[in-house]
C-alpha positions as CSV (number, residue, x, y, z in Angstrom):
1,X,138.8,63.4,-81.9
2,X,135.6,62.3,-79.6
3,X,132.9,64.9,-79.2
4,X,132.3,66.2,-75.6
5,X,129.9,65.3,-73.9
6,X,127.4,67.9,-73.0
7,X,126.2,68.6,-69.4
8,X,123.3,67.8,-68.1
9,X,121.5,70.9,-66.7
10,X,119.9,68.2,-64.2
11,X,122.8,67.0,-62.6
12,X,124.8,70.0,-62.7
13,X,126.7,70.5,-59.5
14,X,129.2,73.3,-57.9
15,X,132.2,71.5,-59.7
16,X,130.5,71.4,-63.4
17,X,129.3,75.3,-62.6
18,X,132.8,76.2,-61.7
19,X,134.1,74.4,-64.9
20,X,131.7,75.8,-67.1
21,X,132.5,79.2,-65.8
22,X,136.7,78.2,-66.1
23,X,136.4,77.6,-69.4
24,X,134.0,81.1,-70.5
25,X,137.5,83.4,-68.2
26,X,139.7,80.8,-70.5
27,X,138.1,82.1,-73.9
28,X,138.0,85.5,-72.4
29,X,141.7,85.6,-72.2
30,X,142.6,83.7,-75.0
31,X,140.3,86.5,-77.0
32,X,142.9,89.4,-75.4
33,X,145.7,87.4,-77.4
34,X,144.5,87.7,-81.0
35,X,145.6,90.2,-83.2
36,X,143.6,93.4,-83.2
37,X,141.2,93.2,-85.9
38,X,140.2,89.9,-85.0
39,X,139.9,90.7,-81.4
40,X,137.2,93.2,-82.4
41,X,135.0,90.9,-84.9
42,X,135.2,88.4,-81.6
43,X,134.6,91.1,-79.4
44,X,131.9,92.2,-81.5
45,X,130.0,88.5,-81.5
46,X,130.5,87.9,-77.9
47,X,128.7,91.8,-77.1
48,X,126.3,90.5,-80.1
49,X,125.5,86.7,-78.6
50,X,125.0,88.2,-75.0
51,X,122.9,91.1,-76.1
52,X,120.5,88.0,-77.8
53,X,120.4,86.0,-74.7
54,X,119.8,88.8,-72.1
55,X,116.5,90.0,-74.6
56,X,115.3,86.0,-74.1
57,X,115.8,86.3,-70.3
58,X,114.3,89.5,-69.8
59,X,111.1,88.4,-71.7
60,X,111.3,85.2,-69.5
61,X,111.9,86.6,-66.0
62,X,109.2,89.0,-67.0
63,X,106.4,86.4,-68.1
64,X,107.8,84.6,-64.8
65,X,106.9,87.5,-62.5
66,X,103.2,88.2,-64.1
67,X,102.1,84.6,-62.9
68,X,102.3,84.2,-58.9
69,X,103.5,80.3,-59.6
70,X,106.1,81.3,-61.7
71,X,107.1,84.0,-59.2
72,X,107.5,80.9,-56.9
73,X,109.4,79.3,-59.6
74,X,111.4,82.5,-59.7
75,X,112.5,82.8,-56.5
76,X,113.6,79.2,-56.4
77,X,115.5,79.0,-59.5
78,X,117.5,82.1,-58.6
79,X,118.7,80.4,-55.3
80,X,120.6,78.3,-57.7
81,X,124.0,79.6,-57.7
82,X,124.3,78.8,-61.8
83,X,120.9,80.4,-62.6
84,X,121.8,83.7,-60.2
85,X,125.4,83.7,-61.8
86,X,123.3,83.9,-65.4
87,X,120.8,86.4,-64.3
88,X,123.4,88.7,-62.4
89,X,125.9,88.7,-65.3
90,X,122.7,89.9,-67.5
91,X,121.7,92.7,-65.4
92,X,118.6,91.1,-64.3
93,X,119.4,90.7,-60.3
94,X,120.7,94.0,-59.1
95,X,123.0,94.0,-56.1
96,X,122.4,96.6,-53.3
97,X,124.6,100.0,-53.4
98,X,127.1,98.9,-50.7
99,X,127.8,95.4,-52.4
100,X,128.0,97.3,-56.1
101,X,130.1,99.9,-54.4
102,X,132.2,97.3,-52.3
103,X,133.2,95.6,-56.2
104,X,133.9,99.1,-57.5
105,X,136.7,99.3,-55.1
106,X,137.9,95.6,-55.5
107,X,138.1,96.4,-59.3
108,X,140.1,99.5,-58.6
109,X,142.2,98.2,-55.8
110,X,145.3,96.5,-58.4
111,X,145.7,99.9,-59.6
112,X,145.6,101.6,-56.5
113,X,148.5,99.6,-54.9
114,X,150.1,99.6,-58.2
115,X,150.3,103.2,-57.3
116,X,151.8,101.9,-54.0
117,X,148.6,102.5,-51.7
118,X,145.5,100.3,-50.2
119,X,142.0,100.5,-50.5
120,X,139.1,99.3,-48.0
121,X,135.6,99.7,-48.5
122,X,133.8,100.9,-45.5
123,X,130.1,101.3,-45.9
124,X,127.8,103.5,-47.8
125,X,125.0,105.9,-45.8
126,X,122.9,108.3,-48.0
127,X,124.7,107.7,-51.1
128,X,128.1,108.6,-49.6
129,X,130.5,106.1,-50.1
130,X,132.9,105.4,-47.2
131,X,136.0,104.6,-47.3
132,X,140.1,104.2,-45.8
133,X,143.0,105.4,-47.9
134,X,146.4,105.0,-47.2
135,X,149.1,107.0,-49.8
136,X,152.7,107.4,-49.8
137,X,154.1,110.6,-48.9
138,X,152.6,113.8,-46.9
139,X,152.0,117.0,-47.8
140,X,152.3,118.2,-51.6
141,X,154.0,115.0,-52.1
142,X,151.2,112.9,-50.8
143,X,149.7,110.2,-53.3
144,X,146.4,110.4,-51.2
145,X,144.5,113.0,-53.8
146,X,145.8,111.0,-57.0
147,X,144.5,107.8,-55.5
148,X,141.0,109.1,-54.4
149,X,140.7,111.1,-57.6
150,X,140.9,107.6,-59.1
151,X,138.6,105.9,-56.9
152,X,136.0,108.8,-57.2
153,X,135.9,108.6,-61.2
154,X,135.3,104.8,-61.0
155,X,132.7,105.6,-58.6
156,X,130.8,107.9,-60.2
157,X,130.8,106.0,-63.4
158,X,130.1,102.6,-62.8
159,X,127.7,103.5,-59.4
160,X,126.1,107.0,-60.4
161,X,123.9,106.8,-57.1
162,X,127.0,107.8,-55.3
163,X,126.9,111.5,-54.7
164,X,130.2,112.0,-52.7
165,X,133.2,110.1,-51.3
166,X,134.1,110.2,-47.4
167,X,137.9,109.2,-47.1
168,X,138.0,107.9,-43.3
169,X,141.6,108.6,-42.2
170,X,144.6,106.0,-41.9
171,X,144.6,106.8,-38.1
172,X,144.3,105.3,-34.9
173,X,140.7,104.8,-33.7
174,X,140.6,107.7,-31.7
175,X,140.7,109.8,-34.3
176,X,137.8,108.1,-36.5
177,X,135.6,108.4,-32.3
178,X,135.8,112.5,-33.3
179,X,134.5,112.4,-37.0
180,X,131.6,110.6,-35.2
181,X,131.2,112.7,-32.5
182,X,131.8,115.9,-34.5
183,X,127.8,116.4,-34.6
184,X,125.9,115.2,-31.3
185,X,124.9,111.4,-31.7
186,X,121.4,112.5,-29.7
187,X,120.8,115.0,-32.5
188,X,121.0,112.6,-35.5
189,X,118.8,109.9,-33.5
190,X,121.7,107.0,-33.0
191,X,121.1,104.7,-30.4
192,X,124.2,103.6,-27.8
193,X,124.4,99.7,-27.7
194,X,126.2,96.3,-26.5
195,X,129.5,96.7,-25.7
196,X,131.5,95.3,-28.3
197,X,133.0,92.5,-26.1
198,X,129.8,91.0,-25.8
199,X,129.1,90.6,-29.5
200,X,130.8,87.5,-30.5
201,X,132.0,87.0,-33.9
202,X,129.6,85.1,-36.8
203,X,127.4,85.2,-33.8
204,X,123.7,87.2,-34.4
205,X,122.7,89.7,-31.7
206,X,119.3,91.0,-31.3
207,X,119.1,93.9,-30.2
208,X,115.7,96.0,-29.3
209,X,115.2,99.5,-29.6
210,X,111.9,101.0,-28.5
211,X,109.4,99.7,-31.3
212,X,112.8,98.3,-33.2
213,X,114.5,95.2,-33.4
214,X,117.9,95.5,-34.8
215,X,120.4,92.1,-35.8
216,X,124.2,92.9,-35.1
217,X,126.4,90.8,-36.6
218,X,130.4,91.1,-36.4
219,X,133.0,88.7,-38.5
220,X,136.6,89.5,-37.9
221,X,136.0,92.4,-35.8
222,X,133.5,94.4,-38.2
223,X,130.0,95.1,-37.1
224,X,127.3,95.3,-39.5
225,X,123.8,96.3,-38.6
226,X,120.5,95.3,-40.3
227,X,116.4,95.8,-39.4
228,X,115.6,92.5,-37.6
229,X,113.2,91.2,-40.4
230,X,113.6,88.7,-42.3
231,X,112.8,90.8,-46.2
232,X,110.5,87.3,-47.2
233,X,107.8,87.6,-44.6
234,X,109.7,90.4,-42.0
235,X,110.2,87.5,-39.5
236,X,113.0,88.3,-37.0
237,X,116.7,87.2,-38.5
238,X,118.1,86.5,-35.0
239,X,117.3,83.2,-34.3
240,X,119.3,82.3,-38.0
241,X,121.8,79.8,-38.8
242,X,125.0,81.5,-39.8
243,X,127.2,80.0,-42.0
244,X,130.9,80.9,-41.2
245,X,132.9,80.5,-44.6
246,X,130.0,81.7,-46.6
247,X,129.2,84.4,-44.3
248,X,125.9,84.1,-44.6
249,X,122.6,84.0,-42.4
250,X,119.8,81.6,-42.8
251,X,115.8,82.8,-41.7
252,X,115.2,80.3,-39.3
253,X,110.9,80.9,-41.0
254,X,111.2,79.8,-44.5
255,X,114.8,79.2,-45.5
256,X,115.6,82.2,-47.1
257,X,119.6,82.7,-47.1
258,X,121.4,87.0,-46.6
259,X,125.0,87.4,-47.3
260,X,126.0,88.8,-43.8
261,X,128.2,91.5,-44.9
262,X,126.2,93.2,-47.3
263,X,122.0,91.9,-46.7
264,X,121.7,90.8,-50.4
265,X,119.2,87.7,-50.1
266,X,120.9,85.1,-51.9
267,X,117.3,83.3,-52.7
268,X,115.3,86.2,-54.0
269,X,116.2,88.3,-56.8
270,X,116.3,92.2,-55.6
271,X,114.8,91.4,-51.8
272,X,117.4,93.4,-49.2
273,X,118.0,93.4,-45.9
274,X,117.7,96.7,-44.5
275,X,120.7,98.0,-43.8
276,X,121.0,100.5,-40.5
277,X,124.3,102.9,-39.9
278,X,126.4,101.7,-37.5
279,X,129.3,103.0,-35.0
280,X,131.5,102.0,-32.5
281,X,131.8,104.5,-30.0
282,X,133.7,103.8,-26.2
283,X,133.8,100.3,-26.7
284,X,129.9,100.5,-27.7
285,X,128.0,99.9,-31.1
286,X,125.8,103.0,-32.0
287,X,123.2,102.5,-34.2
288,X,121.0,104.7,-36.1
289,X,117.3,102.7,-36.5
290,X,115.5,106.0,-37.2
């Protein structure tokens, strides 16, 4: 039988990335299929191999970062989506708390409808996590405390920066308008905006507050709110090229490339959008850019 041949870290494209990465969630499986104690000397090397490489790449990305050149090089290599794949898996890119939280709850959501409810991540202010549960049954019969039980624990293990879990009832908007208004908006410095029919969706909105500039922007009918600065150089994000499928936003400055849903730059390792609270309040968006 021929020998493959090897890829060529040059050349490689989105289709040789996505085959590479095919064939690691093929060996994955095929390890679950082995009898136990072979399972756990594979286990074993695999934990053992990646253990070996992450030391190399720490020691790497660290000698990187102490030169300002090779924090250029950096920053550029990690916009590959190979290299970020590699450094994510590794621990050495960390994701921002609504992103880490937002694949806590796509991790636990087969088990939650297993249970025969649904899960949506919401959004995350002051390390409360946000978000709507629906259960079967009402009253003592209800599922609704099994499943958030189940969605705190994975929570508070795999995000520990979460300090409490806000279910948002499975009700009609109206309802969700009073846990807003419960506490005067004035009070807690939110700011009423743009109507929500004038915000177009995929389409960034500037919108100027005092001394602020915030950047609204809405895909399938949910607003997210973020400082208008761009986190490379704190240009304003407004002006960006939005890319629909990807969902994200280009900086019009310098090229530098945010997921739209979360703010995670997708060029530099651990730069963020800042992320502002944001309502919808009579048919307005209500921002807090305290």
């Amino acid at each position: 039988m021929a020998a493959s041949t090897p890829v060529s870290t040059s050349t490689l494209g989105t289709d040789d990335f996505e085959a590479l990465a095919g064939r690691v969630d093929e060996a994955i499986a095929a390890l679950q299929t082995l009898d136990p104690g072979a399972r756990a000397k594979a286990t074993t090397l695999k934990a053992a191999i990646e253990a070996f490489h992450k030391a190399g790449l720490t020691k790497i990305v660290e000698g990187l970062k102490s030169d300002a050149r090779g924090h250029e090089l950096l920053i550029e290599l990690a916009s590959e989506p190979a290299v970020y794949a590699l450094f994510s898996m590794h621990g050495l890119i960390r994701a921002d708390l609504a992103t880490r939280v937002s694949r806590v709850i796509d991790m636990v959501r087969p088990h939650i409808e297993s249970q025969g409810g649904t899960v949506e991540f919401d959004s995350v202010e002051d390390n409360v996590a946000f978000v709507r549960v629906h259960g079967t049954g009402t009253g003592c019969h209800s599922t609704l405390p099994k499943l958030t039980s189940a969605i705190e624990e994975a929570l508070h293990e795999q995000v520990p920066e979460i300090e409490r879990i806000q279910v948002i009832a499975d009700e009609p908007e109206p309802v969700l308008v009073q846990i807003v208004t419960a506490i005067p908006a004035d009070d807690l410095g939110w700011s009423k905006g743009p109507k929500t029919s004038e915000l177009d969706d995929a389409k960034p909105f500037r919108w100027d507050i005092d001394d602020s500039s915030v950047l609204l922007l809405r895909f399938d009918g949910r607003l997210q709110a973020f400082r208008n600065a761009c986190a490379h150089q704190g240009l304003p994000l407004d002006e960006g090229i939005v890319d629909i499928e990807a969902r994200t936003i280009t900086c019009p400055w310098h090229g530098f490339r945010f997921d739209c849903t979360s703010g995670e730059c997708l060029t530099a390792p651990q730069a963020q959008l800042e992320t502002l609270p944001v309502r919808i309040k009579d048919g307005h968006a209500w921002v807090r850019a305290e």
